[in-house]
N, C-alpha and C positions, 0 to 999 in steps of 0.2 A: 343738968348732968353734973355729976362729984367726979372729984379729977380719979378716982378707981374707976371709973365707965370711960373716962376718955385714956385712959392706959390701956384699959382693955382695946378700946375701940384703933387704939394706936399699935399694938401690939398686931392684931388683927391684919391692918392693913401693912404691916411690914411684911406679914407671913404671907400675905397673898399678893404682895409686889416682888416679893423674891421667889415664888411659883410662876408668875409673869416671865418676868426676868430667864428665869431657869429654860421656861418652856421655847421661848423663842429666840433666845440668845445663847446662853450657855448650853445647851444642849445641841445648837449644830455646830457650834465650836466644837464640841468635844466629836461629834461625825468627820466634821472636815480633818482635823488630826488625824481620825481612824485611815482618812482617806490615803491623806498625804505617807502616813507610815505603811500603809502596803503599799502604795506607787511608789517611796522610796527603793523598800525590797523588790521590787517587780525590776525597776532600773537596776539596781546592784546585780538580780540575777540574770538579768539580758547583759550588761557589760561583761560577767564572768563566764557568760554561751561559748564565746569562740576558745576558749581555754577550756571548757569541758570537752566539748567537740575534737580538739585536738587530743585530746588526752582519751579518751572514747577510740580513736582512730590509730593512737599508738598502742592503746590495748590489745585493739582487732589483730593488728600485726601484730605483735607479742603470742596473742592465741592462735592464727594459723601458722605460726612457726613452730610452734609445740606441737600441733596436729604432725604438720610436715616430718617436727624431727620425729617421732614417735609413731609416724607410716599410718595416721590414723583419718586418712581423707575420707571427704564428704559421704561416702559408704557407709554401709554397717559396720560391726565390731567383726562381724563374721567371715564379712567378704573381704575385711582386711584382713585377718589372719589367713585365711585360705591362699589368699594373695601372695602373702610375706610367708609361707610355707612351701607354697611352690616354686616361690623365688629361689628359694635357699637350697631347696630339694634337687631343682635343676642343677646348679650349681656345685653341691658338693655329694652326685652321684647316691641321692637318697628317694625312695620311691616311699609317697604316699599312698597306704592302702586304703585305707578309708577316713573318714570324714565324717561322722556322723552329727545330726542336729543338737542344736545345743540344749541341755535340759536346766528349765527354768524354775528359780524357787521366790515367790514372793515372802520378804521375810521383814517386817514392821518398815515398811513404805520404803524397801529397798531388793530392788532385782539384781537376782545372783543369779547366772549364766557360766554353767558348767561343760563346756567342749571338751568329746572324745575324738580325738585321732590316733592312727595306728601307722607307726611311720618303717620302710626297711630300710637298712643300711650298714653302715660300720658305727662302732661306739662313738669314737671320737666326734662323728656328723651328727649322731645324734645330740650327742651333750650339747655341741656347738647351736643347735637349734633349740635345745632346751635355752641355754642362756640366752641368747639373742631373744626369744618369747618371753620373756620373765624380765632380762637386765634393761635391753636396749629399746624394746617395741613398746612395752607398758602397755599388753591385753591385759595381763591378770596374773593372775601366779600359779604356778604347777602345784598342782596338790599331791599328783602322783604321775610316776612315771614307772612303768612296769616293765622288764626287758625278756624275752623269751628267745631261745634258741630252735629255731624249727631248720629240718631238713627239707630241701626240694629232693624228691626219689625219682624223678625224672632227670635232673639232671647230677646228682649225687655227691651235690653243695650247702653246704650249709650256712644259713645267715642269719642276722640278729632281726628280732622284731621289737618292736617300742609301741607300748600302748600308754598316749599319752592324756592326763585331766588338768585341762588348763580354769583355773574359776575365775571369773570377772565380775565385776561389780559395776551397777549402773543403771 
């Protein structure tokens, strides 16, 4: 053998002592690392749990108290406004004539929800229920509010009527 055959032949066995090597040494090295850096993150995100969870839990309260303050309990949108109409109605000497269902528009993966009511009374109760609907509740927004003057010829009084479009989104 010429020392070119034993270079080769040495060359050889370097490259298949370092596939050796690689195969069973340095490659579960580099496993075990992979191990150990996701069980570090795994640890770092279980120490940081009780500090999400708290934080999760001030949320919760944070959002049923917007519900609460904006009268928008566990109900529908619907049965809370009917609610918070009647409320008002009783109160300041206003009479709900009707009610009717809400009509619904699907319009690029958002529901609009258009409620008609027709409310009697004095101006002033009306307005005051328009805003309280629109300022203070957060159903939606009046789009229209129409006012007519009709006579009772029974009893030969005259009173305002309100017919109200309240739209909501959701």
């Amino acid at each position: 053998m010429n020392k070119k055959q034993k270079n080769i032949i040495l060359i050889i066995g370097f490259i298949v002592a370092l596939f050796i090597c690689y195969k069973f040494a340095i490659r579960n090295t580099f496993e075990e690392m992979d191990k150990y850096n996701s069980l570090t993150k795994e640890i770092a995100l279980s120490k940081s749990a009780p500090k999400q969870l708290s934080l999760l839990k001030q949320k919760e309260k944070y959002y049923d108290s917007i519900l609460d303050k904006y009268k928008l309990n566990g109900s529908s949108i619907q049965n809370n406004l009917l609610r918070t109409i009647n409320a008002f109605a009783k109160q300041n000497k206003l009479k709900v004539v009707s009610f009717l269902e809400p009509h619904t528009i699907l319009k690029n993966d958002l529901t609009i929800k258009t409620y008609v009511f027709t409310l009697e009374g004095d101006y002033e109760d009306i307005n005051k229920l328009v805003y309280l609907l629109e300022q203070e509740t957060k159903f939606g927004e009046i789009i229209n509010f129409h006012f007519q003057k009709k006579k009772n010829y029974r009893s030969g009084k005259n009173y305002l009527e309100a017919r109200v479009l309240l739209k909501s989104f959701g």
